[in-house]
N, CA, C and O atoms as a GROMACS GRO file, in nm:
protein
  500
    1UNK      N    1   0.084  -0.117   0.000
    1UNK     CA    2   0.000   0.000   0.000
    1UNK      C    3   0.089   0.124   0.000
    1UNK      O    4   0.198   0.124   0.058
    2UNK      N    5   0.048   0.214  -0.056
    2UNK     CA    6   0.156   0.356  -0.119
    2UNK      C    7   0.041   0.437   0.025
    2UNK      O    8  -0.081   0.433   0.041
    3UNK      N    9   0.148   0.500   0.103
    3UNK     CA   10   0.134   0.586   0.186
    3UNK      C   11   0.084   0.726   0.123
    3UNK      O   12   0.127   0.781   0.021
    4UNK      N   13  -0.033   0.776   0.221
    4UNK     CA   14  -0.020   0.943   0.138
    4UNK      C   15   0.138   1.034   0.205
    4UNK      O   16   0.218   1.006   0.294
    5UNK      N   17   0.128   1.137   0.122
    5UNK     CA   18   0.243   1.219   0.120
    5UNK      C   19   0.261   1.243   0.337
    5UNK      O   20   0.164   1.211   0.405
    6UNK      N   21   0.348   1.280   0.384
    6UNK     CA   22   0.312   1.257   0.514
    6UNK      C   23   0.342   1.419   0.543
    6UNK      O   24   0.426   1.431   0.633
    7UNK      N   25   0.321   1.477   0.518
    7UNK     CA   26   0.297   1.702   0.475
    7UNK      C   27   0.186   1.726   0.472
    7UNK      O   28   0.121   1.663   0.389
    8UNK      N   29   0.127   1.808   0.542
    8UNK     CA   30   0.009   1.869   0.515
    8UNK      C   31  -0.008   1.987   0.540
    8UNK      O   32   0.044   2.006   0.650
    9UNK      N   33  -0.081   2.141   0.476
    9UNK     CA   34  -0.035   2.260   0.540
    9UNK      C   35  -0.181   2.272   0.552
    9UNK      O   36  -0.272   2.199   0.514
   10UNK      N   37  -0.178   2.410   0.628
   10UNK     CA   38  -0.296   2.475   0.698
   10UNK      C   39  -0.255   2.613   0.755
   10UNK      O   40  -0.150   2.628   0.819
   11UNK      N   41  -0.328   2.697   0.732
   11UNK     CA   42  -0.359   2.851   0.764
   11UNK      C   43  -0.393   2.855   0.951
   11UNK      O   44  -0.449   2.780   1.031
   12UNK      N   45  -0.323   2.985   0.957
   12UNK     CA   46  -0.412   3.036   1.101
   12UNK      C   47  -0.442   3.181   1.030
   12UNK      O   48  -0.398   3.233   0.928
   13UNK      N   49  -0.561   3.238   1.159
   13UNK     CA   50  -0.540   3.362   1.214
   13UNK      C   51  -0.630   3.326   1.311
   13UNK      O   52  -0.741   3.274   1.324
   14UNK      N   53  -0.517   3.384   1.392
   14UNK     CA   54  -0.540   3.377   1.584
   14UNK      C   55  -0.510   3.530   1.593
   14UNK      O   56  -0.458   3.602   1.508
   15UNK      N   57  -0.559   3.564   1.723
   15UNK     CA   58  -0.609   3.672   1.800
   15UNK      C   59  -0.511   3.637   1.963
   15UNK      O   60  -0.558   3.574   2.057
   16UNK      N   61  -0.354   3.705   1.958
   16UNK     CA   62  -0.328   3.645   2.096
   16UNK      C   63  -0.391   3.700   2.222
   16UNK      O   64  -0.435   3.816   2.222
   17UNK      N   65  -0.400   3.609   2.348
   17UNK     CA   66  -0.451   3.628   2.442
   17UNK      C   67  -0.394   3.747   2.498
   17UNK      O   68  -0.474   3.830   2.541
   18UNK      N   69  -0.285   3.769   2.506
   18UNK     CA   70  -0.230   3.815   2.586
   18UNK      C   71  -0.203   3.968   2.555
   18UNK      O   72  -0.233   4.060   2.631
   19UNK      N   73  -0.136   3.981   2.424
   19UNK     CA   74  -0.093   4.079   2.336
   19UNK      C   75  -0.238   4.172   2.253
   19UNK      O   76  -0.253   4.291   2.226
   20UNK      N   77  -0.301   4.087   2.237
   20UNK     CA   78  -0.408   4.126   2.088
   20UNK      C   79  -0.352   4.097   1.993
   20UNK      O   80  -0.427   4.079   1.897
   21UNK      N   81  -0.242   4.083   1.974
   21UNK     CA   82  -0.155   4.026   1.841
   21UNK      C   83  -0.247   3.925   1.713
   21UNK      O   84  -0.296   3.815   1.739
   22UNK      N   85  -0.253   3.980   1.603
   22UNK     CA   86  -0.331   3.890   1.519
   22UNK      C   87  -0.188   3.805   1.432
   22UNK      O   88  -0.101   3.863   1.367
   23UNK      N   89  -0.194   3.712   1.446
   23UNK     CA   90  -0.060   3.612   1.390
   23UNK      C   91  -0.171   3.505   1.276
   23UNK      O   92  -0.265   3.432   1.307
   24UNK      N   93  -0.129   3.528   1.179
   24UNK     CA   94  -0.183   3.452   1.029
   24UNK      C   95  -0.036   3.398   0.964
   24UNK      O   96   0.079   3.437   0.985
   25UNK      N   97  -0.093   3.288   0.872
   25UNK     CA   98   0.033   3.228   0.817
   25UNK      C   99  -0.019   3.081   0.775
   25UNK      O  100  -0.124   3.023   0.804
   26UNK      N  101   0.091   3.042   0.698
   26UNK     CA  102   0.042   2.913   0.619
   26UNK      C  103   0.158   2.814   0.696
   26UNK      O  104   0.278   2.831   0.714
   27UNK      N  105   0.084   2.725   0.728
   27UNK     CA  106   0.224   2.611   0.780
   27UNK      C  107   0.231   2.460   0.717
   27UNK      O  108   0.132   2.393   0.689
   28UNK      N  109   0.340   2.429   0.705
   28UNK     CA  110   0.329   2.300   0.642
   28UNK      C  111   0.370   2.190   0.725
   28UNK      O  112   0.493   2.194   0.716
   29UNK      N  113   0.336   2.086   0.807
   29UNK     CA  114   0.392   2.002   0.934
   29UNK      C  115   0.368   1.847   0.870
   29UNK      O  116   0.281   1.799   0.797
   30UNK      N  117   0.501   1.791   0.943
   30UNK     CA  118   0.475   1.669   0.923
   30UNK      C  119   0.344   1.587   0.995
   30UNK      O  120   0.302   1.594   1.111
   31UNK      N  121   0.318   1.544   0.934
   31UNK     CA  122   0.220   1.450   1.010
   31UNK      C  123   0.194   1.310   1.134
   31UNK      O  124   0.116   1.275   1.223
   32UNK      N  125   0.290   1.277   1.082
   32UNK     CA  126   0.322   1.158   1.178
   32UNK      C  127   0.472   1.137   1.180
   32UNK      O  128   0.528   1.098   1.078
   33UNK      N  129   0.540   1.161   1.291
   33UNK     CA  130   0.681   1.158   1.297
   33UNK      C  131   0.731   1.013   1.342
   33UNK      O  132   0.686   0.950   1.438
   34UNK      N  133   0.848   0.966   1.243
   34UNK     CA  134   0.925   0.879   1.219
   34UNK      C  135   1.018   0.828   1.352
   34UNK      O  136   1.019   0.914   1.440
   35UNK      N  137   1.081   0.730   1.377
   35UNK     CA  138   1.195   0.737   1.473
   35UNK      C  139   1.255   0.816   1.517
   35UNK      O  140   1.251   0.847   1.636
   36UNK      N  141   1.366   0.900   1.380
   36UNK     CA  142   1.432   0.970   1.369
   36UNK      C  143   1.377   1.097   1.474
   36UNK      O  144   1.424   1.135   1.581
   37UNK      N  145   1.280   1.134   1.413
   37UNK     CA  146   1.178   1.261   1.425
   37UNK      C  147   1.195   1.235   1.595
   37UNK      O  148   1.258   1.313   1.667
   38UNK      N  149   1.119   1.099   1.651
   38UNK     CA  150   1.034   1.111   1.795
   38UNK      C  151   1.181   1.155   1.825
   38UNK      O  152   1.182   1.268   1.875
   39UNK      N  153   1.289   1.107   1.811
   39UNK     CA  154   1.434   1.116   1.875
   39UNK      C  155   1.466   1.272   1.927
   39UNK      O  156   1.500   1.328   2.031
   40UNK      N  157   1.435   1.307   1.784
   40UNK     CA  158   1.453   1.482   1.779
   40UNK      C  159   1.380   1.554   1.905
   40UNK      O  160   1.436   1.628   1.986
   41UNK      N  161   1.264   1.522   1.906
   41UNK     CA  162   1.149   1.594   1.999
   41UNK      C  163   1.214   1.545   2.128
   41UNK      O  164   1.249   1.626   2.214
   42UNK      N  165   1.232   1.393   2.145
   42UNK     CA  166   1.325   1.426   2.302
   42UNK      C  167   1.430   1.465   2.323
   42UNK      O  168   1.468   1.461   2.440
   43UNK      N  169   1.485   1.497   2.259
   43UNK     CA  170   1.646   1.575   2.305
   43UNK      C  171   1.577   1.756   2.274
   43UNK      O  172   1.627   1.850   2.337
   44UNK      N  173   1.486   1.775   2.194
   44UNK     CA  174   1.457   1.928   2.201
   44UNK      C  175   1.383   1.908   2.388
   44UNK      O  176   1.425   1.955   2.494
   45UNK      N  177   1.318   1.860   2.372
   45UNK     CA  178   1.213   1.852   2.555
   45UNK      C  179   1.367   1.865   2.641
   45UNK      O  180   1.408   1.959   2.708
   46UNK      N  181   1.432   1.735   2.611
   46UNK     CA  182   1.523   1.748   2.726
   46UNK      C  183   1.634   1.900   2.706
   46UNK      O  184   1.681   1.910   2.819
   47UNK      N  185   1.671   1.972   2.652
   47UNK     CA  186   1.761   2.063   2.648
   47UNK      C  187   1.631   2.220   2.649
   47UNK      O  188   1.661   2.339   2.659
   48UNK      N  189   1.507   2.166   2.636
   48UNK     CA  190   1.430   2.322   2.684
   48UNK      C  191   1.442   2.265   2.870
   48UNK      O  192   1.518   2.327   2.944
   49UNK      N  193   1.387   2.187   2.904
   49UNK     CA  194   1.353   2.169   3.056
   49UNK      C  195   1.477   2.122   3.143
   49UNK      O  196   1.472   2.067   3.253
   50UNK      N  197   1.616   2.164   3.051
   50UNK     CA  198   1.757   2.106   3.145
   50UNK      C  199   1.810   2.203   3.278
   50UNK      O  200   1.874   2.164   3.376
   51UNK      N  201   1.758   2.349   3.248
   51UNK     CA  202   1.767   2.390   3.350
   51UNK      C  203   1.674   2.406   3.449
   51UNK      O  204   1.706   2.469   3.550
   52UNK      N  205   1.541   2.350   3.433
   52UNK     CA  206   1.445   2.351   3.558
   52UNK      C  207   1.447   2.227   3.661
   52UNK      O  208   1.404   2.115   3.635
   53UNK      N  209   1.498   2.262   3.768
   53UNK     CA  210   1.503   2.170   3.897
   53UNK      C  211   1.408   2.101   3.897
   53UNK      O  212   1.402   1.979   3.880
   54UNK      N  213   1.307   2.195   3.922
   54UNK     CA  214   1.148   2.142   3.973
   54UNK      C  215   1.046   2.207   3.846
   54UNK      O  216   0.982   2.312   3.860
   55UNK      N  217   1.044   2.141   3.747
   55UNK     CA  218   0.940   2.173   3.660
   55UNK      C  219   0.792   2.196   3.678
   55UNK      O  220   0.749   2.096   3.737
   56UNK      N  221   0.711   2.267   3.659
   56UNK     CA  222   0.559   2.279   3.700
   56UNK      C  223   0.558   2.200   3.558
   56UNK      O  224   0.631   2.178   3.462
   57UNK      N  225   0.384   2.160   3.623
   57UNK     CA  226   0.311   2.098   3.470
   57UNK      C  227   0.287   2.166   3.406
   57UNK      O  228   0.210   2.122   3.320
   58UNK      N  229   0.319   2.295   3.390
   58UNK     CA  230   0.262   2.423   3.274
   58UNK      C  231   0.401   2.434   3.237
   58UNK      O  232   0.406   2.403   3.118
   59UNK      N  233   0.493   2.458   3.271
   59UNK     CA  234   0.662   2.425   3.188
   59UNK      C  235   0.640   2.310   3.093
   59UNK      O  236   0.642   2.330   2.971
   60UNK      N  237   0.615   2.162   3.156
   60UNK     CA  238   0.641   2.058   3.123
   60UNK      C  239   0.519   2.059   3.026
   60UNK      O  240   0.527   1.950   2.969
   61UNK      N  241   0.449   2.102   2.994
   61UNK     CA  242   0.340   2.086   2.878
   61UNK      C  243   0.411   2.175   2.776
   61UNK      O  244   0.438   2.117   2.671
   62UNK      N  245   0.456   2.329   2.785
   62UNK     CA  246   0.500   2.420   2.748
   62UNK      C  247   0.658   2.353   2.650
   62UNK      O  248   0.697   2.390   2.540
   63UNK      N  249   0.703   2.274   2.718
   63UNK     CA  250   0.857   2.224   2.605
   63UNK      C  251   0.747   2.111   2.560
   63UNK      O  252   0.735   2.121   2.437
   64UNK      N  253   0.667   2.012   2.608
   64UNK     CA  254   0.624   1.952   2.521
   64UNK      C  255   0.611   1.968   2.385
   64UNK      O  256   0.664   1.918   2.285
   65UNK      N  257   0.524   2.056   2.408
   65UNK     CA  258   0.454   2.140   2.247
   65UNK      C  259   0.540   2.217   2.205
   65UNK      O  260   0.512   2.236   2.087
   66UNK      N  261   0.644   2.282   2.236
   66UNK     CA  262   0.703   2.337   2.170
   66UNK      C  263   0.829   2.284   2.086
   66UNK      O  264   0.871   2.340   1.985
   67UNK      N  265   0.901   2.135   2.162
   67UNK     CA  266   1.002   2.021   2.108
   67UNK      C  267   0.960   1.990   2.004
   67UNK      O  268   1.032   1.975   1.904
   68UNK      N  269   0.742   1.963   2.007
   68UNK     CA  270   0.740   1.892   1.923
   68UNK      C  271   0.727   2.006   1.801
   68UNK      O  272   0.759   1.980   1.685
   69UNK      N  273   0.686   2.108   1.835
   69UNK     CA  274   0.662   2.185   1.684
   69UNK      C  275   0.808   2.220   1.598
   69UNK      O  276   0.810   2.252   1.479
   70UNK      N  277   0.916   2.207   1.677
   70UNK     CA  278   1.034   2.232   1.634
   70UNK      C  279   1.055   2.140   1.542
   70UNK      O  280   1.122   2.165   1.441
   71UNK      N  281   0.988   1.996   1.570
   71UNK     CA  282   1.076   1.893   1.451
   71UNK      C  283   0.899   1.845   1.372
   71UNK      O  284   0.888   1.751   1.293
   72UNK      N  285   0.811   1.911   1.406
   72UNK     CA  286   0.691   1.872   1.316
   72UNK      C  287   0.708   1.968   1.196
   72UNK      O  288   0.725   1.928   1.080
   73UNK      N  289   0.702   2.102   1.235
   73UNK     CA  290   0.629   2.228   1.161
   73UNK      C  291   0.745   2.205   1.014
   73UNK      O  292   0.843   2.138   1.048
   74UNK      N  293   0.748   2.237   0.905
   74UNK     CA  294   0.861   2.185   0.787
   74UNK      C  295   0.838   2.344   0.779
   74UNK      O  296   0.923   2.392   0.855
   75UNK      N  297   0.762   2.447   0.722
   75UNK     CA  298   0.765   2.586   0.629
   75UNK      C  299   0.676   2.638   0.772
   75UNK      O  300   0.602   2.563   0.836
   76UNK      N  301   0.702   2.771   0.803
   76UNK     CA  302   0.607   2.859   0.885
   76UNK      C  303   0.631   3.005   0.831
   76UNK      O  304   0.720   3.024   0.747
   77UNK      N  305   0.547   3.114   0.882
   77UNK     CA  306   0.558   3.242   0.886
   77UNK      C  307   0.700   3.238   0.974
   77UNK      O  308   0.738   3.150   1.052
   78UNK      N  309   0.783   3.394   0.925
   78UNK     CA  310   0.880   3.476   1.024
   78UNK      C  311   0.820   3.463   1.156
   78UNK      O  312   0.864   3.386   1.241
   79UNK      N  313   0.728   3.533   1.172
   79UNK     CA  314   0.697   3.537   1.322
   79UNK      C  315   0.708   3.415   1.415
   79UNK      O  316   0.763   3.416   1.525
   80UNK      N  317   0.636   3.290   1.344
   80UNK     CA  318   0.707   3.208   1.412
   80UNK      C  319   0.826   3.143   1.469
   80UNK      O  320   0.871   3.118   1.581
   81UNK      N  321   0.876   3.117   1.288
   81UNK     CA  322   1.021   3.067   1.321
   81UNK      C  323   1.106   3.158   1.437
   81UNK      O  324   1.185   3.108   1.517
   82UNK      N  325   1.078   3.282   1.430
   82UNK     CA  326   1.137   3.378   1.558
   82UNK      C  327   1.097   3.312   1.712
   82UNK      O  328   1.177   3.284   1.801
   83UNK      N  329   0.981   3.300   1.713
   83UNK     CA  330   0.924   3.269   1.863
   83UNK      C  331   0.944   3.149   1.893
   83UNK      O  332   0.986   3.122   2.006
   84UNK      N  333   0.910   3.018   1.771
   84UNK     CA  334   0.980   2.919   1.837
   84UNK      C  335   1.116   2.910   1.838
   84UNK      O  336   1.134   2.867   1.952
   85UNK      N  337   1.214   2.920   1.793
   85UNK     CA  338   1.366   2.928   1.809
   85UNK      C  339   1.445   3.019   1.918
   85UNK      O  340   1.566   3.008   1.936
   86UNK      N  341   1.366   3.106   1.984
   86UNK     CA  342   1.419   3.196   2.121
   86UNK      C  343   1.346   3.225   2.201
   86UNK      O  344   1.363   3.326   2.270
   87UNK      N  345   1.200   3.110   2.220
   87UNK     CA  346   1.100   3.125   2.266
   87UNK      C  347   1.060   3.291   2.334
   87UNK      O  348   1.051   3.309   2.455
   88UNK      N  349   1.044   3.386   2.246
   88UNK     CA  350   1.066   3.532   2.319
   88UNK      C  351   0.931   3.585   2.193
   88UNK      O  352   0.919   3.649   2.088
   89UNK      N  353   0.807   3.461   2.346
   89UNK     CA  354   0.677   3.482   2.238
   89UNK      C  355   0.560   3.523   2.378
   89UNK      O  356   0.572   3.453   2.478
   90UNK      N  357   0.466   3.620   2.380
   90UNK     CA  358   0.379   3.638   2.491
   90UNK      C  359   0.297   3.557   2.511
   90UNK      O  360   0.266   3.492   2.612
   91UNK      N  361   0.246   3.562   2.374
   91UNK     CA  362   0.095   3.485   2.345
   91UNK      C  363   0.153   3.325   2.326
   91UNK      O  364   0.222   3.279   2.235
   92UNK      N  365   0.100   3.262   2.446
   92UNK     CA  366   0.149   3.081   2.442
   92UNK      C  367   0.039   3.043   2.362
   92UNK      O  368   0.050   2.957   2.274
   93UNK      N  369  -0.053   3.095   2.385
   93UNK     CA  370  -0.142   3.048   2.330
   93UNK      C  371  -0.159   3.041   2.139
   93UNK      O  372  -0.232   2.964   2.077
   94UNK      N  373  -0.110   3.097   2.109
   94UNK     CA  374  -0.086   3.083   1.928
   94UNK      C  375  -0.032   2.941   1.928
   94UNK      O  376  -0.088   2.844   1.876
   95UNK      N  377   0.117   2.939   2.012
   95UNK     CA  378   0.159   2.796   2.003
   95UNK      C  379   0.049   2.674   1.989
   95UNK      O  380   0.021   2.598   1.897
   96UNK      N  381   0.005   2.690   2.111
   96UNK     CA  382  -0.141   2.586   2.120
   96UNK      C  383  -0.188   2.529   1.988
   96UNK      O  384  -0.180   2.423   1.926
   97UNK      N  385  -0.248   2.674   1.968
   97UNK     CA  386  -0.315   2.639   1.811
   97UNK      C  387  -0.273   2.619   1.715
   97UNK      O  388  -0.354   2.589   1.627
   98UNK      N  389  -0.126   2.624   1.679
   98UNK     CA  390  -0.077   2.589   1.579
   98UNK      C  391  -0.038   2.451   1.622
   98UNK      O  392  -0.064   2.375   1.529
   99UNK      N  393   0.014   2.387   1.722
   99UNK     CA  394  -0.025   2.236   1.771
   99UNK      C  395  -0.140   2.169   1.754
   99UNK      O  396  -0.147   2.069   1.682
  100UNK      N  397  -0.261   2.227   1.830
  100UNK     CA  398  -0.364   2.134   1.727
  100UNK      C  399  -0.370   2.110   1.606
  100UNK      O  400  -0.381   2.002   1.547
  101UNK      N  401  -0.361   2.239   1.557
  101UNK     CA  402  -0.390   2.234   1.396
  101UNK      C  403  -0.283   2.071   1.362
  101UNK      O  404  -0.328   1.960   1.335
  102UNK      N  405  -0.140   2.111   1.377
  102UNK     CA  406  -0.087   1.972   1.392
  102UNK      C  407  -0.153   1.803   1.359
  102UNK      O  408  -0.166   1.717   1.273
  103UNK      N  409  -0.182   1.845   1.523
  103UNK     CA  410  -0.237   1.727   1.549
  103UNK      C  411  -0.383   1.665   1.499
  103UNK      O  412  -0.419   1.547   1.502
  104UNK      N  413  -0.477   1.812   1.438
  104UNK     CA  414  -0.607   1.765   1.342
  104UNK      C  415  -0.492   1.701   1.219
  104UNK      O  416  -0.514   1.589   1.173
  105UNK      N  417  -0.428   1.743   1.195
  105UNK     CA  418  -0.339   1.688   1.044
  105UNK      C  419  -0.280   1.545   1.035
  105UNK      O  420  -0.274   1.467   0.939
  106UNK      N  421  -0.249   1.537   1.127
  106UNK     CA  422  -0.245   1.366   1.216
  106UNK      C  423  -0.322   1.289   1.189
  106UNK      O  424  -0.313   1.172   1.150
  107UNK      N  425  -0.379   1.334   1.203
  107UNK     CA  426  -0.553   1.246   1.240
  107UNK      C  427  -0.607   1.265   1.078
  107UNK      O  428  -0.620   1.159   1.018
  108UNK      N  429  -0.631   1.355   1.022
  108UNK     CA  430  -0.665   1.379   0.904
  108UNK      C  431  -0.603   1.195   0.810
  108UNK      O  432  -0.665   1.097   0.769
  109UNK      N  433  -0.450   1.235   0.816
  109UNK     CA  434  -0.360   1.155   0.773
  109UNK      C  435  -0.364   0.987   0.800
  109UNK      O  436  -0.349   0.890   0.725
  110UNK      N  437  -0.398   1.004   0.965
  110UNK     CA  438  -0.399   0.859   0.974
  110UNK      C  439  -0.552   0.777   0.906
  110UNK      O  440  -0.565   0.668   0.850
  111UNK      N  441  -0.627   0.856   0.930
  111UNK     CA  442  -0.751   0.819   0.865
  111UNK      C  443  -0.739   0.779   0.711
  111UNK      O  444  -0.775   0.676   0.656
  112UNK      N  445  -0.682   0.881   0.665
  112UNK     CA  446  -0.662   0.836   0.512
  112UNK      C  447  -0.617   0.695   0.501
  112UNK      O  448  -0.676   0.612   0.431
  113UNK      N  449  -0.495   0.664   0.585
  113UNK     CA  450  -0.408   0.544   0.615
  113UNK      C  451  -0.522   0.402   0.570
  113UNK      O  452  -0.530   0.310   0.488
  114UNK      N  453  -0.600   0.468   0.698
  114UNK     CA  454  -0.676   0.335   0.704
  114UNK      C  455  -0.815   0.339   0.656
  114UNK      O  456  -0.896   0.250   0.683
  115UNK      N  457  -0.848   0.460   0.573
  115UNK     CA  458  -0.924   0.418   0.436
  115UNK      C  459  -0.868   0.330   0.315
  115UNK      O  460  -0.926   0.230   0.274
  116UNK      N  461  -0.749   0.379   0.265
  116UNK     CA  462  -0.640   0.304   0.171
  116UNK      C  463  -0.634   0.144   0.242
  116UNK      O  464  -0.652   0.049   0.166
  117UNK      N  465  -0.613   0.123   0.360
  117UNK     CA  466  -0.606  -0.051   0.398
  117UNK      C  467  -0.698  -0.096   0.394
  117UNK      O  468  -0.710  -0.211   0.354
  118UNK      N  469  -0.794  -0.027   0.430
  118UNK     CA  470  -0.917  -0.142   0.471
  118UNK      C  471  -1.008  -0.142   0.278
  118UNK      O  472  -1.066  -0.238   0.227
  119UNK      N  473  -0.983   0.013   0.210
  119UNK     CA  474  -1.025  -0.043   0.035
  119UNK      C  475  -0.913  -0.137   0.001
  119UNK      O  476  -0.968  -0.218  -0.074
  120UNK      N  477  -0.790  -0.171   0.013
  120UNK     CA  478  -0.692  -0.262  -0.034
  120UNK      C  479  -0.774  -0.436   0.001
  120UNK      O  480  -0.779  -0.538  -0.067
  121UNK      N  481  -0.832  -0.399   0.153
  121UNK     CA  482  -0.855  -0.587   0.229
  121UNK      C  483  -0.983  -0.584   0.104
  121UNK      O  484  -1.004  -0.680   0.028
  122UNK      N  485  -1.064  -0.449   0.102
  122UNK     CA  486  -1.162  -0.506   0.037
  122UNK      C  487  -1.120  -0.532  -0.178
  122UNK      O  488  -1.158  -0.619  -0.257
  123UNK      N  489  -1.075  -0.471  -0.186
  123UNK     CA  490  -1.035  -0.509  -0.315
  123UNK      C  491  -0.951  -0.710  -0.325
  123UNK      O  492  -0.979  -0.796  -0.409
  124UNK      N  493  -0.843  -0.720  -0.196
  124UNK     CA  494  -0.816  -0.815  -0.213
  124UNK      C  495  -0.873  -0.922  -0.192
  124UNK      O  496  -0.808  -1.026  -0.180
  125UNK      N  497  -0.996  -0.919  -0.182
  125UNK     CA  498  -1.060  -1.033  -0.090
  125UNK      C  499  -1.158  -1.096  -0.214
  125UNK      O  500  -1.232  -1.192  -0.192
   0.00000   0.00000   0.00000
C-alpha cells in the first residue's frame, strides 16, 4: 500500500490572548513523525527543561509542544520561526493552536491510512 504524502499545510489567524496580536500564516507540518523525528522531539524537551530543577506541569506541557513543533512544523511564517527558536513569544497560546492544527493533520492523515487498507482488504478479498 503507497502511503499518502506525510505534509500537510494549513492557515491560522489567531487573535493572541495576551498581546491582541493577530498572527496569520500558512504552515506545512509533518504529520506523523518517524523514529528519527520522535528522537529529535526528546532531546529538544530534554535541552528546553535542562535547566528547571522542579518543573511545574505548565513548563512541562509548554517544552512539550514546543520540542514537538520544532521537529513537526517543515515551512512557517517569520513570526514564528522567531518565537519558536528563542521562545521570546507572549501569546502561548498561538503555540497551542498551531499544535492542534498539527495534530487535526495527524488524524486527518492517519484516517486516510486506514481508508487506503481497509479499500486494499476489500479489493483483495
Amino acid at each position: 500500500m503507497d502511503l499518502p504524502k506525510n505534509q500537510k499545510s494549513f492557515e491560522i489567524s489567531h487573535i493572541g490572548e495576551v498581546t491582541g496580536k493577530k498572527y496569520e500564516g500558512t504552515f506545512t507540518v509533518k504529520c506523523v513523525l518517524n523514529l528519527a523525528d520522535k528522537r529529535k522531539v526528546e532531546i529538544e524537551r530534554s535541552s528546553i527543561s535542562a535547566d528547571l530543577n522542579n518543573p511545574t506541569e505548565n513548563l512541562s506541557a509548554i517544552a512539550s509542544v514546543v520540542s514537538n513543533l520544532r521537529v513537526r512544523v517543515v515551512e512557517s511564517p517569520d513570526w514564528f520561526k522567531q518565537s519558536i527558536s528563542n521562545l521570546d513569544i507572549l501569546d502561548e497560546d498561538v503555540l497551542i493552536e498551531v499544535f492542534s492544527k498539527c495534530l487535526s493533520k495527524s488524524d486527518e492523515w492517519l484516517a486516510e491510512v486506514k481508508k487506503r487498507s481497509v479499500g486494499e482488504t476489500a479489493v483483495g478479498n
